[in-house]
DOVEX-769300 format. One record per residue (C-alpha): residue number from 1; x, y, z; residue in one letter. Coordinates in steps of 0.02 Angstrom, whole numbers, always signed. Layout:
BEGIN
{node NUM,{X,Y,Z},A};
...
! end
This chain:
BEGIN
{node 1,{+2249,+1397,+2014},X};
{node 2,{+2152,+1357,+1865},X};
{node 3,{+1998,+1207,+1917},X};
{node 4,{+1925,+1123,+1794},X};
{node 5,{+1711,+1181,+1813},X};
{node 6,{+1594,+1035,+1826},X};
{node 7,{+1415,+1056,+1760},X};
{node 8,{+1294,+940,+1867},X};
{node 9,{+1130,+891,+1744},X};
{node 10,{+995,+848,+1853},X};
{node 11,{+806,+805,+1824},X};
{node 12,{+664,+687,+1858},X};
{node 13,{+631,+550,+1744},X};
{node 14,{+599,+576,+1555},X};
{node 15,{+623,+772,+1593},X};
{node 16,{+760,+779,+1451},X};
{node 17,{+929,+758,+1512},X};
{node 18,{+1011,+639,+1386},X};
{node 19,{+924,+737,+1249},X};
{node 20,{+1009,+895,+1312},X};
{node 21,{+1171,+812,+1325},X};
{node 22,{+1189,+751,+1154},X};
{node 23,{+1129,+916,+1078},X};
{node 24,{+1289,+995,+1203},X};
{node 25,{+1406,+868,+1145},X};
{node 26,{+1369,+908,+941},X};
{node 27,{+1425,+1089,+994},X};
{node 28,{+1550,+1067,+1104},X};
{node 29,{+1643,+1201,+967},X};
{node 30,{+1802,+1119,+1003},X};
{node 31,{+1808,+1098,+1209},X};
{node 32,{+1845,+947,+1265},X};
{node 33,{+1697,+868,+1378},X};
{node 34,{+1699,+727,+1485},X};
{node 35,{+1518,+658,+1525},X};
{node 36,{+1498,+569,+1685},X};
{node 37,{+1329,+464,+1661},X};
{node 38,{+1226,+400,+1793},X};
{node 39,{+1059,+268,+1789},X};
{node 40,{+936,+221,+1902},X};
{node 41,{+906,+38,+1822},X};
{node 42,{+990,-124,+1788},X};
{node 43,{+1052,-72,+1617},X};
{node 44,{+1170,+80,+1547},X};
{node 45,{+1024,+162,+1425},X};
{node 46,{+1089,+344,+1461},X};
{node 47,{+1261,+300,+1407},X};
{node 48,{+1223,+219,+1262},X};
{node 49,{+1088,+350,+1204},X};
{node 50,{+1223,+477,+1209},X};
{node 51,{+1349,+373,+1136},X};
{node 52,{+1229,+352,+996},X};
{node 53,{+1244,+506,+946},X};
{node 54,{+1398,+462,+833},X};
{node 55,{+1478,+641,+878},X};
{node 56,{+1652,+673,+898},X};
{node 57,{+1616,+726,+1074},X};
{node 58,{+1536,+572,+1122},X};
{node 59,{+1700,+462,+1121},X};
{node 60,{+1669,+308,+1232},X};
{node 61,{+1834,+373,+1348},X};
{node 62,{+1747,+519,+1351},X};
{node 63,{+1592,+475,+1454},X};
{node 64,{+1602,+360,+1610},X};
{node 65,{+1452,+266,+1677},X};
{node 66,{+1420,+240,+1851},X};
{node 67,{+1297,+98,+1885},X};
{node 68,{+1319,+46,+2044},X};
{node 69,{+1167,+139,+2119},X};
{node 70,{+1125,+345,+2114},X};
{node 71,{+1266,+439,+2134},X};
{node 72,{+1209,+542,+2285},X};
{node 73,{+1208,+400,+2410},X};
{node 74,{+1379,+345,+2330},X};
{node 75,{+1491,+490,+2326},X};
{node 76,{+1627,+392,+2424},X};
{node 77,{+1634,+247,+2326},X};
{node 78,{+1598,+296,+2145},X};
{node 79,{+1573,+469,+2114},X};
{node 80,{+1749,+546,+2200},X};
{node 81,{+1864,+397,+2105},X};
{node 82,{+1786,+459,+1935},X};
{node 83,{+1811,+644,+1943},X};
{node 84,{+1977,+610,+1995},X};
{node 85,{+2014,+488,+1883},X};
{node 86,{+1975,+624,+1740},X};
{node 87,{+2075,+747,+1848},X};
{node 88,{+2207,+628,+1839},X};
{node 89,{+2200,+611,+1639},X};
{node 90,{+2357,+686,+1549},X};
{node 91,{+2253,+790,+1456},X};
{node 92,{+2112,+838,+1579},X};
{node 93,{+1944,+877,+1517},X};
{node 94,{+1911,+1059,+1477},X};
{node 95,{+1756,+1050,+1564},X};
{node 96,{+1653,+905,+1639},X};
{node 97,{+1450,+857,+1660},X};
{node 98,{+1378,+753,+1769},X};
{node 99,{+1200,+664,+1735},X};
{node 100,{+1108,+615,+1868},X};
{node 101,{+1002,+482,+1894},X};
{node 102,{+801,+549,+1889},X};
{node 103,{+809,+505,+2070},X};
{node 104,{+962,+590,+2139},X};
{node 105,{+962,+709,+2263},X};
{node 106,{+1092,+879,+2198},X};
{node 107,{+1146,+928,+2354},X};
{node 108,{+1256,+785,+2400},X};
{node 109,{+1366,+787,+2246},X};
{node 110,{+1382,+972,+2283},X};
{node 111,{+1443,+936,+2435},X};
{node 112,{+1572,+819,+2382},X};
{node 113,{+1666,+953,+2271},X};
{node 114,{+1725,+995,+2450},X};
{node 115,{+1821,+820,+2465},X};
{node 116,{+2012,+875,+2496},X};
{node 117,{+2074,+759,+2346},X};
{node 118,{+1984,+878,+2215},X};
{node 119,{+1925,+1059,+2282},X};
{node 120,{+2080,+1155,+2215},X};
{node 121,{+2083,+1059,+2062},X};
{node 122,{+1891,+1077,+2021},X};
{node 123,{+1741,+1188,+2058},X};
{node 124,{+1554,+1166,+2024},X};
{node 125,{+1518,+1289,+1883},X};
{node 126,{+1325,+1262,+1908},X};
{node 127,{+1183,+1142,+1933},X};
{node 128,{+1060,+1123,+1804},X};
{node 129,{+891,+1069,+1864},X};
{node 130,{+752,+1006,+1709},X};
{node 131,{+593,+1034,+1720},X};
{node 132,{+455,+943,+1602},X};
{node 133,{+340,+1041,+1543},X};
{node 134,{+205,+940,+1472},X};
{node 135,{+221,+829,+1653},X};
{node 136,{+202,+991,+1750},X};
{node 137,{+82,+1077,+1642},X};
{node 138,{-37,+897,+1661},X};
{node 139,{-24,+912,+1849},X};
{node 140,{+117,+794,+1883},X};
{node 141,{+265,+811,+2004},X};
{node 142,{+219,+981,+2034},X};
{node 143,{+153,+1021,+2228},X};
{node 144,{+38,+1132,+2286},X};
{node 145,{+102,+1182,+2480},X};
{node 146,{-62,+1275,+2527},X};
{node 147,{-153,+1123,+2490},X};
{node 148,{-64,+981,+2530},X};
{node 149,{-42,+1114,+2710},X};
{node 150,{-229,+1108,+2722},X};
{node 151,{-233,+924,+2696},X};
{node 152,{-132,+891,+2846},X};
{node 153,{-235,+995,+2961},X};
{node 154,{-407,+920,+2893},X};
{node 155,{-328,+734,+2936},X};
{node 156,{-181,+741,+3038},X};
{node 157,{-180,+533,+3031},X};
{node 158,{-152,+533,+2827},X};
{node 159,{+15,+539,+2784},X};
{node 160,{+23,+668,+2605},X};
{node 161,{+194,+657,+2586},X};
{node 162,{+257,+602,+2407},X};
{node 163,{+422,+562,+2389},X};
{node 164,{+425,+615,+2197},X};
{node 165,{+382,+788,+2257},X};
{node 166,{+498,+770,+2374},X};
{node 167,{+663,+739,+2244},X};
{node 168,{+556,+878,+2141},X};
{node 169,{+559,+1010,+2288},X};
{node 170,{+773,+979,+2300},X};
{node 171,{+819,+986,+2117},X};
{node 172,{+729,+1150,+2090},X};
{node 173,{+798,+1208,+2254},X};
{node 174,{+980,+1173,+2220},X};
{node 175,{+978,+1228,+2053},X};
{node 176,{+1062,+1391,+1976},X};
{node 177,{+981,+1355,+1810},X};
{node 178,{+818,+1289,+1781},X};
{node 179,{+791,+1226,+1581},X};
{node 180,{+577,+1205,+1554},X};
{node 181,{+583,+1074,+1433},X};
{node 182,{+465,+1034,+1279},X};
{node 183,{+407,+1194,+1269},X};
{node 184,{+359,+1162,+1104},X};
{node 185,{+215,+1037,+1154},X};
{node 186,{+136,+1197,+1275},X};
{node 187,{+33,+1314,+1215},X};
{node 188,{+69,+1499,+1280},X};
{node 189,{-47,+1492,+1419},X};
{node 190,{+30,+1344,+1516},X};
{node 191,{+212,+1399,+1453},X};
{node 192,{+172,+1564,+1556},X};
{node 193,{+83,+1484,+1696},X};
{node 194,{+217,+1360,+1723},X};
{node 195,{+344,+1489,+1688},X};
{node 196,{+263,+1598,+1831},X};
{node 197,{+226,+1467,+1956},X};
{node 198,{+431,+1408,+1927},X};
{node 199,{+496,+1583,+1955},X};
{node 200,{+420,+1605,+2119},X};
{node 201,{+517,+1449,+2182},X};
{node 202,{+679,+1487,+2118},X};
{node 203,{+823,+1518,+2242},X};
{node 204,{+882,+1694,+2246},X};
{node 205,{+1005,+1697,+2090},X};
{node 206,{+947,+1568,+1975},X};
{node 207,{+892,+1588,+1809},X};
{node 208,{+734,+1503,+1719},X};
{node 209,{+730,+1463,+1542},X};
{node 210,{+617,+1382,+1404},X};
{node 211,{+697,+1230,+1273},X};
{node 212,{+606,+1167,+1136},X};
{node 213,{+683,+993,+1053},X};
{node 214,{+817,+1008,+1184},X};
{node 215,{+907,+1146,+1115},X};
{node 216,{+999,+1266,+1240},X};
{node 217,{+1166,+1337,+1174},X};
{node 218,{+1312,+1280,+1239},X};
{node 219,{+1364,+1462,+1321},X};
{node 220,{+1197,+1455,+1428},X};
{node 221,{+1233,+1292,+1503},X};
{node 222,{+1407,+1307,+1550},X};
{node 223,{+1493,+1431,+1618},X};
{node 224,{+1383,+1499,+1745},X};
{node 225,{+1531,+1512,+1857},X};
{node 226,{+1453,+1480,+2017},X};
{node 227,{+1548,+1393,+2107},X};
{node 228,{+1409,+1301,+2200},X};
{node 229,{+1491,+1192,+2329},X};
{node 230,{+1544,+1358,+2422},X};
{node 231,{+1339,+1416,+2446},X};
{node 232,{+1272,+1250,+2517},X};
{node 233,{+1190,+1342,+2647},X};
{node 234,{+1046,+1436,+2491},X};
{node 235,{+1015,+1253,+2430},X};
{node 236,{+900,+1153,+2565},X};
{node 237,{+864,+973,+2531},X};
{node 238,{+749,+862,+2653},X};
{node 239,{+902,+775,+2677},X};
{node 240,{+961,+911,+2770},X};
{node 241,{+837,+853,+2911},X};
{node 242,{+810,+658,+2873},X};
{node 243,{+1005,+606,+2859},X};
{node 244,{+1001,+502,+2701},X};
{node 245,{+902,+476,+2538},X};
{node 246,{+802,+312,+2524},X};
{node 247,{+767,+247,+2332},X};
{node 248,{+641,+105,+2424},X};
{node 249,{+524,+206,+2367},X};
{node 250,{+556,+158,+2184},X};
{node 251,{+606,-1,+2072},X};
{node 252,{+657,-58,+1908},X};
{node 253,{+679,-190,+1807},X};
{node 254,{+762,-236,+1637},X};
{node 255,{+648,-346,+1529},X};
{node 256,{+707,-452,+1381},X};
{node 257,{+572,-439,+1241},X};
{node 258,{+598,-532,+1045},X};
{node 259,{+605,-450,+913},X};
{node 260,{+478,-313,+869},X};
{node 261,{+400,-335,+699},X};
{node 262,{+293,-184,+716},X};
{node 263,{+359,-44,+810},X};
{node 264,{+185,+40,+808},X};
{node 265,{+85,-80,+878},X};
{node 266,{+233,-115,+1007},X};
{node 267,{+205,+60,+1047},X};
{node 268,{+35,+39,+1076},X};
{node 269,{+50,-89,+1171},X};
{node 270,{+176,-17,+1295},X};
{node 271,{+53,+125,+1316},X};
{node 272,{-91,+56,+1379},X};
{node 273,{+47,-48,+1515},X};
{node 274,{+114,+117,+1573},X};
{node 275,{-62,+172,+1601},X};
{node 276,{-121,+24,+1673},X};
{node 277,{+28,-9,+1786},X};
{node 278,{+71,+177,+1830},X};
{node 279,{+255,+149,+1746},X};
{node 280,{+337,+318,+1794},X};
{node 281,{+485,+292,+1652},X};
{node 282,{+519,+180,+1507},X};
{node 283,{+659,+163,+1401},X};
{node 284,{+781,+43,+1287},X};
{node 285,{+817,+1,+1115},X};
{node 286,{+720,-120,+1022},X};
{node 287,{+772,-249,+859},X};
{node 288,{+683,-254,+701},X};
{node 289,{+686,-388,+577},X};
{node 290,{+759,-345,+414},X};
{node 291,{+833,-143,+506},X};
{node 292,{+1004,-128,+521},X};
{node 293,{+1005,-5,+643},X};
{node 294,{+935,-1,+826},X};
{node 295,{+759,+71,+867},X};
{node 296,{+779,+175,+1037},X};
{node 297,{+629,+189,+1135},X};
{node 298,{+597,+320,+1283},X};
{node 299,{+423,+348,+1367},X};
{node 300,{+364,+465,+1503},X};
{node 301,{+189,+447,+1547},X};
{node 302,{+116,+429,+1380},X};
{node 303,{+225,+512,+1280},X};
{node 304,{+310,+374,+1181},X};
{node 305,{+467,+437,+1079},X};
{node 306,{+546,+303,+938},X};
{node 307,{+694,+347,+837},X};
{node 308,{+830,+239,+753},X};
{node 309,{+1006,+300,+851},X};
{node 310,{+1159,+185,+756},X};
{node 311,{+1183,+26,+684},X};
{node 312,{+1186,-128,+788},X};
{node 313,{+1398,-182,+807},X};
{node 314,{+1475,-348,+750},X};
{node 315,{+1502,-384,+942},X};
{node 316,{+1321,-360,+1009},X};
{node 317,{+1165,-473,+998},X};
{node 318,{+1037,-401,+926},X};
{node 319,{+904,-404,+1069},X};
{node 320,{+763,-287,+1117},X};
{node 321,{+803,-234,+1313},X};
{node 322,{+665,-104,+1394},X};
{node 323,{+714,-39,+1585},X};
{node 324,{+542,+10,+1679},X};
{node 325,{+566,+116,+1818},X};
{node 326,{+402,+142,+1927},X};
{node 327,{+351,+154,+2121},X};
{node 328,{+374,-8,+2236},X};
{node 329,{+296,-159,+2213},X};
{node 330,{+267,-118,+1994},X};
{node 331,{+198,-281,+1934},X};
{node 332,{+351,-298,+1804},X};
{node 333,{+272,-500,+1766},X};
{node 334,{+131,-430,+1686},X};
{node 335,{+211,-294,+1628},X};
{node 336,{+326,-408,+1509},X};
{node 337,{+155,-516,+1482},X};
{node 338,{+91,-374,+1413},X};
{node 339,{+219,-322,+1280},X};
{node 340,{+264,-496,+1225},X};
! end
């Protein structure tokens, strides 16, 4: 029987995912792809973002958002009734991709291509794991095991673990492609470094690769034919051991600005809050008196990217929104003091 493959997009936050996916979807080259979206946040940016893109591809029934928390601790209840309610379609996708949230875990949505209701009508063609390169190259969600090893044994009462290494560790070890994004911001010595230093962690069979702008072809993303949900046992997650995966560690909040008359000093402003605050993720889309378009906004660290993605619609208020994702107990009052 023929099964429809499913591409799972995975990634921590601000490593490139939606970027990637709207670069896929303007060159689809005529297959049909149905994008299942999901957030870690109060509002659907990722969605939007893509649908932004004002591609054929990027039909609104063609991407379905799942909100209702990350996907890998809700496989039952939201993930499963999507995929089969594309399986379901008349005319079924040709192929399907599945963003996670920054914070999911791989392994569990593998696992769920096993669920009787869709393993002979679908297969995991492969599990894309993105890697920031800038973030990496500055020291950040990267782990050193030696150390963090020696650590331990110097104070056995400190407790090192971090749980963004820890969803760092799983999506590299799950992964049977792993995309090094922005390598056009590295110069050749970190590229190689990090190149190096990412190799020697791969499982046995995946494949590493550079992107610059977030462009991959098409043909290197999909079609990997892997067929992931029969290895489970070459992709370990600390789930494996600990039972579940706890976002308690992390929060967000949506926060409601005015309008912004100056994008650039907005900017600014926003990046001396992420620096003061420690704001892992930022993004949204922002109004500006007298534009007729919306200005998207997405920040990693400080790395602030602005762009104008469509026209604001007849039906929506024009309103600047900004979801800020960061570690328990973010001060998200001054936060919003801060960028009023």
């Amino acid at each position: 029987m023929n099964r429809i493959p499913a591409t799972i997009v995975t990634g921590f936050l601000g490593a490139g995912k939606t970027t990637l996916l709207r670069k896929l979807a303007a060159n689809a080259k005529g297959k049909r792809i149905a994008f299942v979206i999901n957030e870690f946040g109060e509002l659907g940016m990722d969605r939007e973002l893509l649908l932004g893109c004002a591609e054929e591809g990027c039909a609104p029934g063609d991407v379905i958002e799942l909100a209702n928390g990350c996907i890998c601790c809700t496989v039952a209840d939201d993930f499963l009734p999507a995929i089969e309610k594309l399986l379901d379609l008349p005319e079924p996708p040709d192929h399907i991709v599945i963003e996670t949230s920054g914070l999911a875990l791989p392994k569990p949505l593998v696992q769920a291509f096993n669920w009787p209701g869709i393993k002979t009508r679908t297969t995991v063609d492969g599990v894309v794991t993105l890697i920031d390169g800038p973030a990496m190259a500055a020291g950040q969600f990267a782990e050193d095991e030696a150390a963090l090893e020696a650590q331990r044994r110097a104070d056995p009462n400190l407790d090192h673990d971090n749980p963004i290494e820890e969803v760092f560790t799983d999506q590299l070890a799950c992964a049977d492609l792993v995309v090094l994004t922005k390598t056009d911001a590295l110069d050749m010595v970190d590229r190689a470094r990090l190149e190096a230093e990412l190799t020697a962690k791969l499982r046995a069979g995946a494949k590493l690769v550079g992107a610059a702008h977030g462009e991959i072809p098409p043909e290197v993303l999909i079609g990997l034919d892997a067929h992931a949900e029969d290895d489970l046992a070459t992709r370990p997650s600390h789930a494996d051991e600990e039972g579940e995966h706890d976002h308690d560690d992390f929060d967000s909040r949506a926060l409601k600005l005015g309008e912004i008359a100056d994008p650039a000093a907005f900017a600014t402003k926003l990046e001396a809050a992420i620096a003061k605050h420690d704001v892992l993720r930022a993004k949204g889309f922002l109004s500006v008196p007298g534009k007729p378009m919306r200005l998207a906004v997405q920040a990693v660290g400080p790395r602030i990217e602005r762009y104008f993605d469509r026209p604001w619609t007849a039906d929506e208020p024009r309103a600047s929104r900004l979801v800020v994702i960061g570690r328990k107990g973010l001060d998200f009052d001054a936060i919003q003091a801060a960028l009023a």
